[in-house]
Structure formats: C-alpha cells, structure tokens
DRENPA-3360 file (N, C-alpha, C; in nm, 2 decimals, always signed):
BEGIN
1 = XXXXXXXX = +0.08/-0.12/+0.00/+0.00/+0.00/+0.00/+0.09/+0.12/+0.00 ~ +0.03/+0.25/-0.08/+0.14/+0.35/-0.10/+0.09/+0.45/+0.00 ~ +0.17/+0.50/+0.11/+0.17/+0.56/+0.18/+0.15/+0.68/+0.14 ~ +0.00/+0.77/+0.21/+0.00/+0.92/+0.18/+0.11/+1.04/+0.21 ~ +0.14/+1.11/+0.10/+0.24/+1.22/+0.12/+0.19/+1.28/+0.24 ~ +0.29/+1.35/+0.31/+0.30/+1.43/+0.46/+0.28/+1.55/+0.33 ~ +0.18/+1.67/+0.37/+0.16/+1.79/+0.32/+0.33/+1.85/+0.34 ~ +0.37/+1.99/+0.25/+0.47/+2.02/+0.29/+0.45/+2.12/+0.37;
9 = XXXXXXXX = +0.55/+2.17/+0.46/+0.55/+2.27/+0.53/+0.59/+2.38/+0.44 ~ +0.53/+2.53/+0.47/+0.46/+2.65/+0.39/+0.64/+2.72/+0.49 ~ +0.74/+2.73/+0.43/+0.85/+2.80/+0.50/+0.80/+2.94/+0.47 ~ +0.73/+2.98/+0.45/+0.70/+3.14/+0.37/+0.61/+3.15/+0.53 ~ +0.52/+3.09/+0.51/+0.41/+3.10/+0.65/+0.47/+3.10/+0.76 ~ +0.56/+2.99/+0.77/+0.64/+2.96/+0.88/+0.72/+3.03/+1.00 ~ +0.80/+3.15/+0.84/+0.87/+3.25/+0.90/+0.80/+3.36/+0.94 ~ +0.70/+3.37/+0.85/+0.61/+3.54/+0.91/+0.52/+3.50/+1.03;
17 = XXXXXXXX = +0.51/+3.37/+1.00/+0.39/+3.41/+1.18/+0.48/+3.38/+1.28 ~ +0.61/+3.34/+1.26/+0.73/+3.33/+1.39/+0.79/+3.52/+1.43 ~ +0.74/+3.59/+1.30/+0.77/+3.75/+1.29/+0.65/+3.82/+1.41 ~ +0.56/+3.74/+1.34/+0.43/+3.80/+1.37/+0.42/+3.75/+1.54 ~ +0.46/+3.67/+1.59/+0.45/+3.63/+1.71/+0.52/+3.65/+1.82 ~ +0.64/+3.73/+1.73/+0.76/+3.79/+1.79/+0.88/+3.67/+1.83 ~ +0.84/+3.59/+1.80/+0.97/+3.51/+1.78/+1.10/+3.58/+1.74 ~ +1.09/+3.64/+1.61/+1.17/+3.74/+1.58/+1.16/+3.86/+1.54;
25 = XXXXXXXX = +1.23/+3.90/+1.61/+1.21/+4.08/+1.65/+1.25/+4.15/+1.54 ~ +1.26/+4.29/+1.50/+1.29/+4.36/+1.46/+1.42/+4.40/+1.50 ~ +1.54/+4.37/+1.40/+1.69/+4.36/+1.42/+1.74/+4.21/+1.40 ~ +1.66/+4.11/+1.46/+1.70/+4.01/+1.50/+1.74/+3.98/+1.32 ~ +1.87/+3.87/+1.35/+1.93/+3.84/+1.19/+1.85/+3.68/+1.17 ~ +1.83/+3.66/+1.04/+1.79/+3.49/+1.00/+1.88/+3.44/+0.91 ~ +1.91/+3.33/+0.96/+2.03/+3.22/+0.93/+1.93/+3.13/+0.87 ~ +1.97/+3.06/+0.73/+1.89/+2.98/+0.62/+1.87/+2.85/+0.71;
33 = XXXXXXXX = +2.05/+2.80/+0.83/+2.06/+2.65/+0.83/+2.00/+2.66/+0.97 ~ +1.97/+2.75/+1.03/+1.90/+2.81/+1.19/+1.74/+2.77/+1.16 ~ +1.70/+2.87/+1.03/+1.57/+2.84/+1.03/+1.54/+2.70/+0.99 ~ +1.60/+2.67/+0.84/+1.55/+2.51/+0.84/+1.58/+2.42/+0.92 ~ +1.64/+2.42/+1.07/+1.66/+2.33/+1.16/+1.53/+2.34/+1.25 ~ +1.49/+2.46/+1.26/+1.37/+2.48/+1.39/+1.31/+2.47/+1.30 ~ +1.22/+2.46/+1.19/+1.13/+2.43/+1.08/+1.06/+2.33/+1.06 ~ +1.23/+2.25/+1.00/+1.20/+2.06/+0.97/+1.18/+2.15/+0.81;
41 = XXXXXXXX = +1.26/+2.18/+0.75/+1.20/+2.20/+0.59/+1.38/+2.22/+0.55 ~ +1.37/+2.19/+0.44/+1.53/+2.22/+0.34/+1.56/+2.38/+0.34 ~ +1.67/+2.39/+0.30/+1.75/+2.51/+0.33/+1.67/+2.57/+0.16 ~ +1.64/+2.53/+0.09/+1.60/+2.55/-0.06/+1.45/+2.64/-0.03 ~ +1.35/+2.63/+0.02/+1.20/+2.66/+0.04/+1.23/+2.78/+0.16 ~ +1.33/+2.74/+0.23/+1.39/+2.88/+0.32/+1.44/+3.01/+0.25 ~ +1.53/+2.93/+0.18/+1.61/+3.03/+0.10/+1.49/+3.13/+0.00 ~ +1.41/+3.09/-0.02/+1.31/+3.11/-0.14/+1.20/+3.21/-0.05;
49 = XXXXXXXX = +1.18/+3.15/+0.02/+1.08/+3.22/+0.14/+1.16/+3.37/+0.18 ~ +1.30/+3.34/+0.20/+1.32/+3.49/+0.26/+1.41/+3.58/+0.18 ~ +1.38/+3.54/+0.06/+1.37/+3.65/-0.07/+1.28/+3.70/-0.10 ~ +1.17/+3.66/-0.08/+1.03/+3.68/-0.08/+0.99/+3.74/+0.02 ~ +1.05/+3.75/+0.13/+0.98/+3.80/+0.24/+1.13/+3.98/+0.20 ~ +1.24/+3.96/+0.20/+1.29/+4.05/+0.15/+1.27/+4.10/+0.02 ~ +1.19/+4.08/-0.08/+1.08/+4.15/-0.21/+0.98/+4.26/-0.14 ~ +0.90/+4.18/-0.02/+0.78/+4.25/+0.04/+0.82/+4.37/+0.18;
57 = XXXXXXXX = +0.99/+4.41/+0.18/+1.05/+4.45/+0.30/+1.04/+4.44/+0.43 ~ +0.99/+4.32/+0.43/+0.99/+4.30/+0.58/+1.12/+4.22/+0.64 ~ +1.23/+4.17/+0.58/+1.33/+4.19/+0.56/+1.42/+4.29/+0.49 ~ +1.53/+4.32/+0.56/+1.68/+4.43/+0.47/+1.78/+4.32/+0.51 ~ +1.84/+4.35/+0.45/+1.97/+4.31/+0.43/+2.08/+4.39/+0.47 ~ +2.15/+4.32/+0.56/+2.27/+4.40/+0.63/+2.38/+4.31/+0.58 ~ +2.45/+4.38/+0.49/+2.62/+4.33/+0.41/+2.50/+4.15/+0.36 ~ +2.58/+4.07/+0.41/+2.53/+3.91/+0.35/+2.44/+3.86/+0.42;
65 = XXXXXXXX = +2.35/+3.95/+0.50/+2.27/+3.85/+0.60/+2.16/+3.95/+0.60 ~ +2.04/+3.89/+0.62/+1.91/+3.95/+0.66/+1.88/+3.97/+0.76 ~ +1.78/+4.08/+0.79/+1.78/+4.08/+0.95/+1.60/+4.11/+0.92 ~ +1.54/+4.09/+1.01/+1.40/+4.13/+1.05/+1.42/+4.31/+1.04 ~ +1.35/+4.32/+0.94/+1.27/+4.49/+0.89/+1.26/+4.56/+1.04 ~ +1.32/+4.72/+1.06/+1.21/+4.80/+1.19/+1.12/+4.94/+1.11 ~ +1.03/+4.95/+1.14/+0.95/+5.11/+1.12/+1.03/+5.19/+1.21 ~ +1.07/+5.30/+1.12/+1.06/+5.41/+1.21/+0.93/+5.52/+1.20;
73 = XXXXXXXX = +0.97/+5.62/+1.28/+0.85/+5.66/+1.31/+0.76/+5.73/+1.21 ~ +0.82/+5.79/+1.14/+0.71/+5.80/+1.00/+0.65/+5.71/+0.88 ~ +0.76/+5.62/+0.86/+0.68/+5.47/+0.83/+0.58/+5.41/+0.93 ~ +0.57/+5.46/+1.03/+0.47/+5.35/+1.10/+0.35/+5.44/+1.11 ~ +0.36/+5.61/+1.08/+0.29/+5.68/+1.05/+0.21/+5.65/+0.94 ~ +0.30/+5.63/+0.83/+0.21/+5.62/+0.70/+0.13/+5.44/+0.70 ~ +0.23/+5.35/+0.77/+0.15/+5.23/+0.79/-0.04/+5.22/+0.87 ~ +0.00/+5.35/+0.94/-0.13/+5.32/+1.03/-0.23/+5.41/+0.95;
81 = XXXXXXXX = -0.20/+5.55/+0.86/-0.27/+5.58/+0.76/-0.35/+5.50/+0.64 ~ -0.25/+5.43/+0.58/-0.31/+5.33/+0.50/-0.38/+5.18/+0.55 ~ -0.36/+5.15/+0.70/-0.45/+5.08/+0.77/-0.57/+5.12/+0.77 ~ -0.58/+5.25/+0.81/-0.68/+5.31/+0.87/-0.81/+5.31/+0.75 ~ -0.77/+5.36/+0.63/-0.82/+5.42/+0.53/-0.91/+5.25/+0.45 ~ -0.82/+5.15/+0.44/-0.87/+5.05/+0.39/-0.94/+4.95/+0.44 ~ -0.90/+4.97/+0.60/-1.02/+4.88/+0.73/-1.11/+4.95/+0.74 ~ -1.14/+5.12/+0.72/-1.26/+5.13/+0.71/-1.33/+5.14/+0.66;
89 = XXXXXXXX = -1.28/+5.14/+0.49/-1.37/+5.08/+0.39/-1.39/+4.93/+0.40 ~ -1.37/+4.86/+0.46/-1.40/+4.71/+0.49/-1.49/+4.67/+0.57 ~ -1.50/+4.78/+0.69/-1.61/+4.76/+0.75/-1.74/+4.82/+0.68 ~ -1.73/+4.92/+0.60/-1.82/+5.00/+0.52/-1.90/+4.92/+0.44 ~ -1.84/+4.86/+0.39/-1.86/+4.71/+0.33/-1.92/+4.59/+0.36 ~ -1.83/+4.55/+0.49/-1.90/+4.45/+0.58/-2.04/+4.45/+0.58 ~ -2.08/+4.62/+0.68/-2.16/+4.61/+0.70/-2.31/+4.62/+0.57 ~ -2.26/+4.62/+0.50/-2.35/+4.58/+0.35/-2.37/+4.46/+0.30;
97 = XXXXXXXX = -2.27/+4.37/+0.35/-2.22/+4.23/+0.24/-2.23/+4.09/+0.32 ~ -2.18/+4.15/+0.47/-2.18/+4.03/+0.59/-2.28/+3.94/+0.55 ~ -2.30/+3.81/+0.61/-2.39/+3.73/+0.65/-2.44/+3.74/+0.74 ~ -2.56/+3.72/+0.83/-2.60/+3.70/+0.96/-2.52/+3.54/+0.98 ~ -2.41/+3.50/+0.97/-2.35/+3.40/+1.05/-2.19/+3.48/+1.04 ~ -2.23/+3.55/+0.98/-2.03/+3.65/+1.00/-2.09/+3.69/+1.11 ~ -2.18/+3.76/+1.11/-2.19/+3.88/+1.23/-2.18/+3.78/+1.35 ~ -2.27/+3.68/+1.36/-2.29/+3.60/+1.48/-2.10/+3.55/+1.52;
105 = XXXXXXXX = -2.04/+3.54/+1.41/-1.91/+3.49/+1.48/-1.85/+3.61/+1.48 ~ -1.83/+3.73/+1.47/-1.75/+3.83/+1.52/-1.82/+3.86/+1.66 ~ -1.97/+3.84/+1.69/-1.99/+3.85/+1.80/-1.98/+3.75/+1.91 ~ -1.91/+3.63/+1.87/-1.90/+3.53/+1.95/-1.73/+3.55/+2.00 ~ -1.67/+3.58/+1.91/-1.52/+3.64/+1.93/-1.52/+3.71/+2.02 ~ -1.61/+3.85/+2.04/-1.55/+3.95/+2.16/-1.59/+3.85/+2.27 ~ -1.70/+3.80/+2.29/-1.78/+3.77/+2.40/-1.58/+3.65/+2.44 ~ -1.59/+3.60/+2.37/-1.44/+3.45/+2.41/-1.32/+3.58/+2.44;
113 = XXXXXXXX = -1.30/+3.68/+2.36/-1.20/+3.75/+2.44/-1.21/+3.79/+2.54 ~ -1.33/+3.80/+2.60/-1.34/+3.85/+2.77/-1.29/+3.74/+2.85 ~ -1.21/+3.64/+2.80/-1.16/+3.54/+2.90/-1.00/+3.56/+2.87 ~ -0.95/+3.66/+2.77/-0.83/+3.65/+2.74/-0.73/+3.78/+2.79 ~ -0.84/+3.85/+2.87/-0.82/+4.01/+2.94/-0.67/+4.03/+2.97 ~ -0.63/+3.89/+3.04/-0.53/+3.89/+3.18/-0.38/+3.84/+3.09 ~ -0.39/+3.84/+2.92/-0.29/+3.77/+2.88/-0.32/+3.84/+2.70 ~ -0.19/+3.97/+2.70/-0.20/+4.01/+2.59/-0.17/+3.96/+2.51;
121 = XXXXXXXX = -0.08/+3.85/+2.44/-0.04/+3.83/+2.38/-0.18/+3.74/+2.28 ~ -0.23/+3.65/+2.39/-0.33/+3.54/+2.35/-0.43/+3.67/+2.29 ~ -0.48/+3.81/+2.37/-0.54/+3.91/+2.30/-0.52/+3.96/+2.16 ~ -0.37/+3.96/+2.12/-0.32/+4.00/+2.03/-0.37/+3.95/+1.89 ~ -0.33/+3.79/+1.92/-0.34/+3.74/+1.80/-0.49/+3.66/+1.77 ~ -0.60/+3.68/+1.89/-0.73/+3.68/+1.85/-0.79/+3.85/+1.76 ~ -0.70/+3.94/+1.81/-0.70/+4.08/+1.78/-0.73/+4.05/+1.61 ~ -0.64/+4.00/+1.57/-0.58/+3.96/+1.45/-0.70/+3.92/+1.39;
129 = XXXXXXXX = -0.71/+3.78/+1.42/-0.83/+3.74/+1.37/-0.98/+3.76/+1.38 ~ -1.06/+3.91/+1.39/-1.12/+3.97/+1.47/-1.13/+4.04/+1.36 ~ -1.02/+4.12/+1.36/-0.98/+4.23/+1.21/-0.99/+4.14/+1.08 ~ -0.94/+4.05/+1.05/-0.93/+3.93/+0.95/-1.08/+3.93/+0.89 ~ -1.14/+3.88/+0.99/-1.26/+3.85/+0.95/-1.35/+3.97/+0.90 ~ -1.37/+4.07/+0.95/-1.40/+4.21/+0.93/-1.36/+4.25/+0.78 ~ -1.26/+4.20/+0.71/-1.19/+4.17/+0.58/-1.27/+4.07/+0.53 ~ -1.26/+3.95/+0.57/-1.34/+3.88/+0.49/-1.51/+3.90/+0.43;
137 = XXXXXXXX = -1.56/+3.99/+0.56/-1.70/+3.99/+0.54/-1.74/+4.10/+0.47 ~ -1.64/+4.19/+0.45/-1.65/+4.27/+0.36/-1.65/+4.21/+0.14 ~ -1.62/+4.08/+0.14/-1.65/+4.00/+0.04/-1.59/+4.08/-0.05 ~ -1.50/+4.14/-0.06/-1.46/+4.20/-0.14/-1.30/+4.17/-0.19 ~ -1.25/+4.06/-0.23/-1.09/+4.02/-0.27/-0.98/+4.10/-0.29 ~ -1.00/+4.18/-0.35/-0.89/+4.28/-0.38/-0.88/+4.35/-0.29 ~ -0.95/+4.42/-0.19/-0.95/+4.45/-0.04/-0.88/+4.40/+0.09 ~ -0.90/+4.23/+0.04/-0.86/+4.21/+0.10/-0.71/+4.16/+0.13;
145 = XXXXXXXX = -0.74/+4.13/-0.01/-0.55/+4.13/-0.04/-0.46/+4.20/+0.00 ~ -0.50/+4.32/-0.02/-0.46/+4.51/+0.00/-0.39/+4.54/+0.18 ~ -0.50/+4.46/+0.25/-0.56/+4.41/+0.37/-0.43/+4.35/+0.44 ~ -0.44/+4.21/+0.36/-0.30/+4.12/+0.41/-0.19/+4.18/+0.44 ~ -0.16/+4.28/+0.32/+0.01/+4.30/+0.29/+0.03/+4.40/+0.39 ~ -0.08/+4.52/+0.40/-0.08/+4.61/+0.53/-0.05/+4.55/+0.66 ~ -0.12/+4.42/+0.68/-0.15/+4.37/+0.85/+0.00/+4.25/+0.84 ~ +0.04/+4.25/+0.72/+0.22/+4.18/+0.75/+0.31/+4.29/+0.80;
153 = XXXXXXXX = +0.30/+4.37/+0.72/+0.37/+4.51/+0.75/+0.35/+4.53/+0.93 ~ +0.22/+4.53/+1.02/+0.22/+4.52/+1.15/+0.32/+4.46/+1.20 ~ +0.33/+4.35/+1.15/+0.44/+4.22/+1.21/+0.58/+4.29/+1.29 ~ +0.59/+4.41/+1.19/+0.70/+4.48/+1.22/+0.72/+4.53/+1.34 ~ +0.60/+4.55/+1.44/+0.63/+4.63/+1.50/+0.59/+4.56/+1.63 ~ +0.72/+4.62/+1.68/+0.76/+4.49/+1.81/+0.70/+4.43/+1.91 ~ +0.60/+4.52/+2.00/+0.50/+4.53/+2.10/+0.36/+4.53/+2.03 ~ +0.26/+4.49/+2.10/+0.11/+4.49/+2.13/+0.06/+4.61/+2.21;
161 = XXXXXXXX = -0.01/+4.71/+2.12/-0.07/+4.87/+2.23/-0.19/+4.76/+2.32 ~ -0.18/+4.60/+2.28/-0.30/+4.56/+2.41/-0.21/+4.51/+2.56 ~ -0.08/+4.55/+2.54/+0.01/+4.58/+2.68/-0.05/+4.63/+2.76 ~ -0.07/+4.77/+2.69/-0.11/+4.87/+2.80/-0.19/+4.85/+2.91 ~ -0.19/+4.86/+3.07/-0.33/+4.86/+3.11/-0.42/+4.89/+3.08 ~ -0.56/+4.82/+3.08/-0.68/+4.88/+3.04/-0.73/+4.85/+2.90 ~ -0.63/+4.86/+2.79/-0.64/+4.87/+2.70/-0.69/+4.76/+2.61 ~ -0.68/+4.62/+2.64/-0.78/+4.55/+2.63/-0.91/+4.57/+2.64;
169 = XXXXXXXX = -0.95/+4.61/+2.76/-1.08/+4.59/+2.81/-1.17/+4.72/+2.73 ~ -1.11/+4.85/+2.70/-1.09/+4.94/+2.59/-1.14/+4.91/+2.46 ~ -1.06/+4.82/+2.43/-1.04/+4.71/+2.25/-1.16/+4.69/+2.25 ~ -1.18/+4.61/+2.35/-1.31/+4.52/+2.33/-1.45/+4.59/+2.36 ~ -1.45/+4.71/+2.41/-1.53/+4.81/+2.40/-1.57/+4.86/+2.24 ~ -1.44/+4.86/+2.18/-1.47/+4.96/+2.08/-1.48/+4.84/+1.95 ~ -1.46/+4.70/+1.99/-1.52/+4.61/+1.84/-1.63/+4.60/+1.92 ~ -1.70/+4.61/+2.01/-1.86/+4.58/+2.03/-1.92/+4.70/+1.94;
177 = XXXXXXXX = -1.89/+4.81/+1.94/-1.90/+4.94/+1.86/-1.91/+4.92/+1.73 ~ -1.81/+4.82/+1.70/-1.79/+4.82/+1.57/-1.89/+4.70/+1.50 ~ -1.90/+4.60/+1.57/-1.98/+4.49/+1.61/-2.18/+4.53/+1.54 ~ -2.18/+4.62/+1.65/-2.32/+4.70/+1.65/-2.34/+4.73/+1.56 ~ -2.25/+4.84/+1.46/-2.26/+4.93/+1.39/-2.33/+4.81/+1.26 ~ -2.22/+4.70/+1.26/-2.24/+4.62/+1.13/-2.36/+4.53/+1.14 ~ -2.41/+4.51/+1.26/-2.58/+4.45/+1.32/-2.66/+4.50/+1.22 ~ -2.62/+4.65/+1.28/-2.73/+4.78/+1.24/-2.72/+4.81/+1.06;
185 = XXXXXXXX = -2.63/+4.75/+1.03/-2.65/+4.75/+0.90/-2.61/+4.90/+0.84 ~ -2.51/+5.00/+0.93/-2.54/+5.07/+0.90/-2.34/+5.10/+0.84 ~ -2.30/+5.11/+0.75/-2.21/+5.11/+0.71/-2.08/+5.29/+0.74 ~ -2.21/+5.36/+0.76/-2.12/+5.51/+0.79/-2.04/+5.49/+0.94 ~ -2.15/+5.46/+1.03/-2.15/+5.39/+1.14/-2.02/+5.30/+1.23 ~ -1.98/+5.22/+1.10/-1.92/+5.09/+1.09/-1.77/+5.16/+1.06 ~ -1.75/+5.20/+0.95/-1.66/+5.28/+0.91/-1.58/+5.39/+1.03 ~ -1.65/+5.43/+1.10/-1.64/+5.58/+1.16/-1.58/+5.49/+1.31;
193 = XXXXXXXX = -1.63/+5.37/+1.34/-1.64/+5.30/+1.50/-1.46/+5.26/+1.44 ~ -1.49/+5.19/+1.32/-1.31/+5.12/+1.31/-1.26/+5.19/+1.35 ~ -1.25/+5.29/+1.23/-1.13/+5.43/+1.23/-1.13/+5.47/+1.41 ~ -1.24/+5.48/+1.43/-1.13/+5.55/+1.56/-1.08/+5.41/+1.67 ~ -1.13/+5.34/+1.65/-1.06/+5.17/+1.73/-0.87/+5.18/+1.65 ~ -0.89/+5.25/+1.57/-0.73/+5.22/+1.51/-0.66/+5.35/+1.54 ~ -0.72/+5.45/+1.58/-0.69/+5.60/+1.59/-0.66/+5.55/+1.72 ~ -0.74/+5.48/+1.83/-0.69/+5.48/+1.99/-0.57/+5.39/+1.93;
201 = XXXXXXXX = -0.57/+5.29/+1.90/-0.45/+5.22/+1.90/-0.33/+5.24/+1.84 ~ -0.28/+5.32/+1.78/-0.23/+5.40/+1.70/-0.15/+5.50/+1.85 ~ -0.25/+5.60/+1.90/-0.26/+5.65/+1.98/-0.17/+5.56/+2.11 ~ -0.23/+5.47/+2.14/-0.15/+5.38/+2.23/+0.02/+5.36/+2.17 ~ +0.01/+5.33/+2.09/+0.14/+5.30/+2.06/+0.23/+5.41/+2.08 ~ +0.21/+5.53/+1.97/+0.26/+5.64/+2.05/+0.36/+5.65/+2.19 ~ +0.26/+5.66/+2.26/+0.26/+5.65/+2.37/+0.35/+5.56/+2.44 ~ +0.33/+5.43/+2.42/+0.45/+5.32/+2.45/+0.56/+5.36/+2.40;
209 = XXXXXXXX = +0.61/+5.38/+2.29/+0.68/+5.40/+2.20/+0.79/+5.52/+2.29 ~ +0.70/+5.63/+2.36/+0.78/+5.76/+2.40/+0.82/+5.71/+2.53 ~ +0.74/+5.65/+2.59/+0.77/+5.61/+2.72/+0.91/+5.47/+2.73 ~ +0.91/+5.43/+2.63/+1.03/+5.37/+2.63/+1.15/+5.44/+2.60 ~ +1.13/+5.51/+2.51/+1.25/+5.60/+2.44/+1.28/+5.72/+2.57 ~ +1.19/+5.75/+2.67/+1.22/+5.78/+2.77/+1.33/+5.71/+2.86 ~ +1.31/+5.61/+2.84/+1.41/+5.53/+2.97/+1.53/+5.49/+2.90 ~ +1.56/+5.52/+2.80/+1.71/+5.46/+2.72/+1.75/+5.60/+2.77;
% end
C-alpha cells in the first residue's frame, strides 16, 4: 500500500507568523541553516521564502545577512494611515455584504475574548483574527488582499498597544461598537467606529513608544 504524502511545510508562512509572534524581532538576523533546523523544511524553500519575504521589506539586508525589517516613526505613520483608510472601507462594506453567520461569529469572538483580558499576547493574536474576518466579510478580494500585505507590515512592530493597562478591556469596548454598527447595518456607522478603534491604537502605541525612548 502507498503511503499518503505528509503535506509540505509552507516555510514562507512559517517564517512570518514566527515574525508576527515575535519570535523574531525587529533587528534580529535569520540564518537559512538556523531556520531550516527549527522548521523541519530544506535550506531550498527557506532560502526562497526569505527572498520573498525580503521582495515584500519586511526583511533588509545588512552586508550578506538578513535581519528582520524596523518602522521608524514615520513609516509607522504612514503604515497606520493606509490601515486606517482600507479597514474602514471594509467595514463600510461589511456592514453591507456580511452574513448573519459572520456577524454571529465576530460577535461570538469579543464575547471569548473576555476570558483573554489577563494575557495580551493570546489578546493580540485573537485581535488579528477579529480584524481578518471584518476583511473577509466585507466580500470583497482585492481588499482584501490590500488588507493582508498592510497587516504583515504590522508584524514589524515589536510590542502589542493591548500591553497597555486597560487597554484590552478598551479594544473590546470599541469592536462591540464596531460589532453593533455592522448588526445595524449601517455602514457610515461601521466605518467611523473602526477608524477611531485604530486612531486609539495607534494613539497607544505612540505613547508606549515615547515612554520607552524615555528610559534609554
């Protein structure tokens, strides 16, 4: 009997959600025989992956080695402008396009994040998928493709503004807002609740950001 092939491992996926997770930081350098060892994949699909990932700049290249991409501060300006502008035409959207079973699971999400208050990280990357879906239900592809390449670009940046105290419990105030808006079917609504959910977080960051550069 012929044994079924083992799916291959996605080294492209592999590396950005190890970015995205903070595995690897911004600065930090990636070694081809480092990564295909923590992987389990050939040095060949690595190598290929972080050309690719250095095409889309979330890698630079320092002399012969890569390092993980950083924003400075007007890159991360213009990152959270073109966030802002395209998540809220997606909710604008959403709330036109959704299904009554999207809405039911973006509203089943905040309700499970209220058990994730006490642990930002596990906040973060439900955060993620929260926003994702909000993309999806906006049914619109090229949006959301637009979507993806912006929220890799995130990856970049080192910290979670759901650190902050409070600022969870905050979040989840303002996707209930956003939540509502797309119930109500009402898209100006929808639009206007994002934008400022990304304007506070944005805002947060800021903030972290000075308060660190404070203590160096």
């Amino acid at each position: 009997m012929v044994e079924p092939k083992l799916p291959q491992k996605d080294a492209y996926r592999l590396i950005l959600e190890a970015i995205d997770e903070g595995i690897y930081k911004p600065g930090d350098r990636l070694v081809e025989n480092e990564l295909a060892e923590r992987f389990g994949v050939s040095r060949t699909p690595i190598r290929e992956a972080l050309q690719r990932l250095e095409t889309q700049s979330l890698l630079t290249r320092d002399g012969r080695s890569l390092i993980v991409s950083s924003l400075d501060h007007n890159q991360m300006a213009e990152l959270y402008a073109v966030r802002t502008e395209l998540e809220g035409l997606a909710a604008e959207l959403a709330a036109r396009h959704a299904t009554a079973e999207e809405l039911r699971v973006l509203r089943r999400m905040i309700e499970e994040d209220r058990t994730r208050l006490d642990d930002p990280h596990a906040l973060s990357r439900s955060n993620r998928r929260f926003h994702k879906q909000i993309h999806l239900a906006s049914h619109n592809m090229f949006l959301v493709q637009q979507l993806d390449l912006v929220h890799r670009s995130m990856a970049l940046l080192a910290t979670t503004s759901l650190a902050v105290e409070g600022r969870g419990e905050d979040a989840l105030a303002e996707h209930d807002a956003i939540v509502s808006a797309l119930e109500a079917r009402d898209g100006q609504a929808a639009r206007r609740a994002l934008c400022a959910h990304i304007s506070t977080a944005y805002e947060t960051r800021l903030r972290l950001d000075a308060s660190r550069d404070a203590m160096l």
